[in-house]
Structure formats: structure tokens, C-alpha cells
DRENRO-956504 format. One record per residue (C-alpha): residue number from 0; residue in one letter; x, y, z. Coordinates in nm, 2 decimals. Layout:
// DRENRO-956504
SITE tivex miba     xx     yy     zz
SITE   NUM    a      X      Y      Z
...
***
This chain:
// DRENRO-956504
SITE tivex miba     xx     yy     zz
SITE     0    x   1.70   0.61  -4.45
SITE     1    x   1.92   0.44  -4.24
SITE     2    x   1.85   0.62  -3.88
SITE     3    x   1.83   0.31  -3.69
SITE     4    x   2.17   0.24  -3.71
SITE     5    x   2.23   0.54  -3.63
SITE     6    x   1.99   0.62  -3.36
SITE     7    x   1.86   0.30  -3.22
SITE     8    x   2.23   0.04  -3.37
SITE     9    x   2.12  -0.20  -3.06
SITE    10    x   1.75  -0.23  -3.21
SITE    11    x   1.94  -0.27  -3.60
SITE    12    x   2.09  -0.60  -3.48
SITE    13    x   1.75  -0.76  -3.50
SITE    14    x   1.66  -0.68  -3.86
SITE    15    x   1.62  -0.97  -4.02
SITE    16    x   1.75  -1.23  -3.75
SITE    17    x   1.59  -1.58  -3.78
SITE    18    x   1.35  -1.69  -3.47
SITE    19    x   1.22  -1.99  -3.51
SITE    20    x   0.99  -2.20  -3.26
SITE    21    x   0.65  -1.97  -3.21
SITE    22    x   0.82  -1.68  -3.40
SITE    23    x   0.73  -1.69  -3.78
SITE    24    x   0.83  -1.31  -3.76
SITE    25    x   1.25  -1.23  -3.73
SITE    26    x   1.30  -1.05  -3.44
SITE    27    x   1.23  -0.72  -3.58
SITE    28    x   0.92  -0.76  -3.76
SITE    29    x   0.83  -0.93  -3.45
SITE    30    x   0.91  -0.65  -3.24
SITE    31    x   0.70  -0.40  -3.47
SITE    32    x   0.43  -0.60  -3.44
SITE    33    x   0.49  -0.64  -3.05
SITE    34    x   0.45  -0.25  -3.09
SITE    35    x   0.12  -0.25  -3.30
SITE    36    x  -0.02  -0.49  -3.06
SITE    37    x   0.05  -0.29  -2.74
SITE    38    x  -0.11   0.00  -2.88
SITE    39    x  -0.39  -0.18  -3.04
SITE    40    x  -0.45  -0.34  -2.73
SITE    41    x  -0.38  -0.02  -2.52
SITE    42    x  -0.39   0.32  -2.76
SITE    43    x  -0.33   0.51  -2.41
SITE    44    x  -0.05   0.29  -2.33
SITE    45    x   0.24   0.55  -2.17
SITE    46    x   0.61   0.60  -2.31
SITE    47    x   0.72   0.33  -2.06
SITE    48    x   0.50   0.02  -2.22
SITE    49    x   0.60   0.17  -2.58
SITE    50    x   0.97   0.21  -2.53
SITE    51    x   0.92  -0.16  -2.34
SITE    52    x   0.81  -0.32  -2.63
SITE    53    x   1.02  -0.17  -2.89
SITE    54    x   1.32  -0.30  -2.66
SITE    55    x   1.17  -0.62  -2.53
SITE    56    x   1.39  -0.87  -2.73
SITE    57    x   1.71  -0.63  -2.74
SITE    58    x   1.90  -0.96  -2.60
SITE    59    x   1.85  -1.18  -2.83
SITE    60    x   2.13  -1.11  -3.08
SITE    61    x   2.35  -1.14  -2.79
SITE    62    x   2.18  -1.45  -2.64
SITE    63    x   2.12  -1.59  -2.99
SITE    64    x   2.26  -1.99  -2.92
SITE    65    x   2.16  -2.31  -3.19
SITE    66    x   2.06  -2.61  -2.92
SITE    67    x   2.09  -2.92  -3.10
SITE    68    x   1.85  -3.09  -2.87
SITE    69    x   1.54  -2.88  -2.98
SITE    70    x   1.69  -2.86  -3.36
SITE    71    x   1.66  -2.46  -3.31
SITE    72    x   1.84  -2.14  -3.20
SITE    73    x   1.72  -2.04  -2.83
SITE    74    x   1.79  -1.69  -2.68
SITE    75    x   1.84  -1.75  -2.30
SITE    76    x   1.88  -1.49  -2.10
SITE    77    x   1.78  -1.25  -2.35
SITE    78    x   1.48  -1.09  -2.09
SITE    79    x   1.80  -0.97  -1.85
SITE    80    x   2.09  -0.92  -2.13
SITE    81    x   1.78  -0.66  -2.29
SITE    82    x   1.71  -0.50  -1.99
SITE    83    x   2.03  -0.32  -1.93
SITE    84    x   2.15  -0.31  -2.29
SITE    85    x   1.73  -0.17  -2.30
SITE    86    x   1.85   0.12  -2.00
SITE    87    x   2.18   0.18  -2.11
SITE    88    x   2.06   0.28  -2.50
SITE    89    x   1.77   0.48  -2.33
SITE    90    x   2.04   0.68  -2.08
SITE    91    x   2.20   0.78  -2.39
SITE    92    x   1.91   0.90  -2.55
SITE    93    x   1.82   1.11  -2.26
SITE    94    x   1.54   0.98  -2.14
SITE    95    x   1.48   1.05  -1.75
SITE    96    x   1.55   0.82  -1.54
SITE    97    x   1.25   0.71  -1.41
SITE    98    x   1.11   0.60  -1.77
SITE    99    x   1.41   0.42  -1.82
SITE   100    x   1.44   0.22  -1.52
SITE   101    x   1.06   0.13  -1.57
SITE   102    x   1.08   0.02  -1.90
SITE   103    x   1.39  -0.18  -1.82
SITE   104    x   1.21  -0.36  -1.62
SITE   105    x   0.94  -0.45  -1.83
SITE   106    x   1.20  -0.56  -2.04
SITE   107    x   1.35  -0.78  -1.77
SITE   108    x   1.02  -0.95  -1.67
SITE   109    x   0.83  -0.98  -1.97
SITE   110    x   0.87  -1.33  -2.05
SITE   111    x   0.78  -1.43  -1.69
SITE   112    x   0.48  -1.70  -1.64
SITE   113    x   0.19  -1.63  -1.49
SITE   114    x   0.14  -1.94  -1.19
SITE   115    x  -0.16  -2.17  -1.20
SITE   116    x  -0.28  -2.15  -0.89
SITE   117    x  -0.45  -1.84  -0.76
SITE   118    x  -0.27  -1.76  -0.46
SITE   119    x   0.07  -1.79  -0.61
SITE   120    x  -0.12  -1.59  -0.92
SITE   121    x  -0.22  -1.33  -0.65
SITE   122    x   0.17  -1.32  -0.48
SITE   123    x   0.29  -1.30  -0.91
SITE   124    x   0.13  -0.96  -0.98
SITE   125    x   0.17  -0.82  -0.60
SITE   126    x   0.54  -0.91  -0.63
SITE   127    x   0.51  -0.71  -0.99
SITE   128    x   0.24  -0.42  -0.87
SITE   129    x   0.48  -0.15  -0.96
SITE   130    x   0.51  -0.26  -1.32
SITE   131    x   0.14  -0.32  -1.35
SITE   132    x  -0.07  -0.28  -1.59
SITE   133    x   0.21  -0.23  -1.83
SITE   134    x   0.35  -0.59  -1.79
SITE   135    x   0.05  -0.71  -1.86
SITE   136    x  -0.03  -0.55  -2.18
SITE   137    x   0.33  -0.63  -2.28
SITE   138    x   0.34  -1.00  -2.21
SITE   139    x  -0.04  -1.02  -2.45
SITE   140    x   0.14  -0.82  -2.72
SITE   141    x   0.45  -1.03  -2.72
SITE   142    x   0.17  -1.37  -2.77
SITE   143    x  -0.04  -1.18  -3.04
SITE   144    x   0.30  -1.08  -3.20
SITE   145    x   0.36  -1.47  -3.28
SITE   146    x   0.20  -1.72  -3.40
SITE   147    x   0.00  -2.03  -3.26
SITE   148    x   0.03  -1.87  -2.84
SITE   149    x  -0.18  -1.58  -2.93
SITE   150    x  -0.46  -1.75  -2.69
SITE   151    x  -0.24  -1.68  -2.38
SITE   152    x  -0.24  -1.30  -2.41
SITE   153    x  -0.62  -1.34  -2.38
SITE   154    x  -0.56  -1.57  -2.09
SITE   155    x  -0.28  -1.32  -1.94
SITE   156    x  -0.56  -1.03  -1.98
SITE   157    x  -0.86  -1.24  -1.87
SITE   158    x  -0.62  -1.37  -1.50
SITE   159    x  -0.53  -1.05  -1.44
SITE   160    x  -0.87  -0.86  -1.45
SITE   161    x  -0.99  -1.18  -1.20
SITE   162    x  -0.74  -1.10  -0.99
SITE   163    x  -0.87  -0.72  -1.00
SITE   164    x  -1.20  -0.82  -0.88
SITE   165    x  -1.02  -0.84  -0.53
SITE   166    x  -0.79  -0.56  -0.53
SITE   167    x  -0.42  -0.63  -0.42
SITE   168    x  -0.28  -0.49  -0.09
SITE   169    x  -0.14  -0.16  -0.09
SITE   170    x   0.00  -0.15   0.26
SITE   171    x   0.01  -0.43   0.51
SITE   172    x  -0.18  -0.42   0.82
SITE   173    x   0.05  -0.37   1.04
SITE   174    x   0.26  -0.07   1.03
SITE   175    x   0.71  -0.13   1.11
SITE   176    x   0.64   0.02   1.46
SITE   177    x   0.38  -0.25   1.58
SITE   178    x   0.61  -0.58   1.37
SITE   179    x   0.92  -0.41   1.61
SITE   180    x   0.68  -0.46   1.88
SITE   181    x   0.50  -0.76   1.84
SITE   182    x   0.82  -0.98   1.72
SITE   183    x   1.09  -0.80   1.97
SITE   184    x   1.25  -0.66   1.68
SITE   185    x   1.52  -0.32   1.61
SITE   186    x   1.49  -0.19   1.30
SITE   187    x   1.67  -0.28   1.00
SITE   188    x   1.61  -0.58   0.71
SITE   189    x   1.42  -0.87   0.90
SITE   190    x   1.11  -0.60   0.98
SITE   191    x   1.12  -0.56   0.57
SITE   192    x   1.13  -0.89   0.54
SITE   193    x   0.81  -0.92   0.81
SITE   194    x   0.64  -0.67   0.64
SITE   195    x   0.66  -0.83   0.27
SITE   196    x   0.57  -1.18   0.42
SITE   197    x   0.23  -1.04   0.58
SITE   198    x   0.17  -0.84   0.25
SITE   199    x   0.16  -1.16   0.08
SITE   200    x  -0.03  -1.35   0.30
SITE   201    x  -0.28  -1.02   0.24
SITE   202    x  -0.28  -1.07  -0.11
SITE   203    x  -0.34  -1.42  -0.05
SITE   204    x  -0.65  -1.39   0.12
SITE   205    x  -0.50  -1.59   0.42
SITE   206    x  -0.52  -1.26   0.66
SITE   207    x  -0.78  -0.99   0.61
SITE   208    x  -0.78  -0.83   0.98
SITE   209    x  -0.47  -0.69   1.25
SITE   210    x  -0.56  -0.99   1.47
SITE   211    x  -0.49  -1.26   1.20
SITE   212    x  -0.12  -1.05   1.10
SITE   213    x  -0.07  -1.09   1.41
SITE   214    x  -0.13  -1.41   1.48
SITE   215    x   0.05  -1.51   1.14
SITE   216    x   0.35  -1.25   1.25
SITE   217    x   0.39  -1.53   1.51
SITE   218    x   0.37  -1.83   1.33
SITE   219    x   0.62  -1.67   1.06
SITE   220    x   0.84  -1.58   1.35
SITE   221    x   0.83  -1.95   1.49
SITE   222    x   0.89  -2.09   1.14
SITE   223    x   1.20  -1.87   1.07
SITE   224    x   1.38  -1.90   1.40
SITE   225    x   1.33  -2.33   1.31
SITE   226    x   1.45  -2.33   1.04
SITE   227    x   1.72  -2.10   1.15
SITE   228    x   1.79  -2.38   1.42
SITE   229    x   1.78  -2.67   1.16
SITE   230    x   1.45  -2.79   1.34
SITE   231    x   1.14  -2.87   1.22
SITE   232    x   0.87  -2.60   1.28
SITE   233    x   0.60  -2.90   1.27
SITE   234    x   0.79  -3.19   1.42
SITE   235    x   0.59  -3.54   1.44
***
């Protein structure tokens, strides 16, 4: 009928562009099946994680670049290029603001890889927490949507419910008021900073009580004001 172009002209871009690589789909057949997948994956899946995949590889026509070296098109960049064409089509639609800043940024970090080793896998999804589980169940769609990957969504699925079976930090140990106190700080960036630094190391497993935070408050300190200095913080 036609009513993509008219509705959705960003999304008509894709019909019938050439992938190439893992993609035996164009992009938009890829993205519909991106969209069955989500849902077949996740039936509950909210507007965000639908509007996220419908909109995941908005970029690419934009980003769309033939590199010689790999014989094949490539479409860097297309995760942030489809994230704000991705929020600007869904202002104009009238969605409210809060679903279309979330689903932008699925769109922006769905094609991010998940680390190796577990305690940067732990810092991946904490650094991600407010997009969770969404991202996840975006990032397995996109690898069941092509072909000869689909065994990392059930990878991506499988590392994130092990990382479940500890649960993330929700809230560091130490609240701003005590960080001020303990490092001799006024309020303003460097307690954020403090504060994001000891919810890592949380979410790490590295500190688990307030006497460890406190005690790695201090080493973080000591390592920040040496580096500041252009010393070693471990000299020989």
C-alpha cells in the first residue's frame, strides 16, 4: 500500500539494500526478521525493544561504504547514525519521550560485544543496567536474524542469565556524603566519578562490605592523584 514511505520513509531506505557478510537477508527482510525474533524470543517484550528492533539498522543506508579490502560493503557507524535518525523519526511520530530516548539507545548499543572475561562482563551490563533486559534480547534477535552467528544470541542469553545468578549493584556502598568525607571532597563531578568507580568494583566482586569501599576509595584516590602527578602509583 505504500505507507512506509509515507509513515516510516527512513525505514523504506532499507527495502531491498544488499548486506552481505553474515547477512543473507537485505536489510529489511533482516530487520523483520530481527522483529519476529525479539518477539519470539520475548512475546512480552515492551514498545521500547519493538520499536528498537524495527529501527536497529536505520544507519545503514547512510553508512552503506564498499571496502575493497574485505571485497564487501561495510556500514560503520550505522549503530550511532540509527540512533538519532531512530529518535528523531520517533519525535515525529509522537512517541513520548521517554520511549524514544530508550529505544535510541538500544539502537545505539546494539551491536556492542559482550567482554570475555567476567569481571569486565560484569562492568559491560552494569555500565548498560538501564537498558537491560532489552539489549539483551535485541543483540540475540539481531544473531538469529542472520545467518551462520545465530550461536551467539544463545551465548549473549546464556552470559547474561550467569551474570544474574549474582545480581548487579543497585547502589554503592557508600552514600556521596561519606565519599565527601572520607576523600576530603566538595561536591561536584569527581564524587560521581568516586561513586561509579566503587559501583564497579561492586559489580566486580572486588568489594562486598563499607570497610573494603573504603579502603578501595583510598587506593583509587592514591592512583588518581599519580597519575594526575605523572608518577607511578606502584613505583619499583
Amino acid at each position: 500500500m505504500g505507507l512506509l514511505g509515507v509513515y516510516l520513509p527512513e525505514l523504506a531506505l532499507l527495502v531491498g539494500l544488499h548486506q552481505g557478510g553474515v547477512h543473507h537477508l537485505p536489510a529489511w527482510d533482516h530487520t523483520l526478521s530481527a522483529v519476529f525474533h525479539l518477539l519470539w524470543l520475548w512475546p512480552e517484550a515492551p514498545l521500547e525493544a519493538r520499536l528498537a528492533a524495527l529501527f536497529h539498522d536505520v544507519g545503514k543506508p547512510l553508512t552503506r561504504r564498499f571496502d575493497p579490502e574485505v571485497g564487501r560493503f561495510r556500514f560503520l557507524g550505522h549503530a550511532e547514525v540509527g540512533a538519532e535518525i531512530a529518535r528523531a523519526s520517533l519525535f515525529w511520530l509522537r512517541f513520548p519521550k521517554e520511549v524514544v530516548e530508550r529505544a535510541a539507545g538500544l539502537v545505539r548499543r546494539h551491536m556492542d560485544r559482550l567482554p570475555e572475561e567476567r569481571k569486565a562482563l560484569r562492568r559491560f551490563f552494569l555500565r548498560r543496567q538501564d537498558l537491560l533486559p532489552d539489549l539483551v534480547y535485541l543483540m540475540a534477535a539481531d544473531r538469529l536474524a542472520t545467518r551462520g552467528v545465530e550461536r551467539e544470541a544463545w551465548e549473549v542469553l546464556g552470559r547474561y542469565e550467569e551474570v544474574l545468578k549474582d545480581p548487579l549493584p543497585q547502589r554503592p556502598l557508600l552514600s556521596g556524603e561519606e565519599v565527601m568525607a572520607l576523600l576530603g571532597l566538595q561536591e561536584g563531578p569527581e564524587v560521581g566519578r568516586a561513586l561509579k568507580a566503587l559501583l564497579e568494583a561492586q559489580a566486580e566482586g572486588r568489594v562486598g562490605t563499607k570497610e573494603e569501599a573504603r579502603a578501595f576509595l583510598l587506593y583509587w584516590r592514591g592512583g588518581r592523584e599519580a597519575q594526575a602527578s605523572g608518577t607511578p602509583d606502584h613505583p619499583h
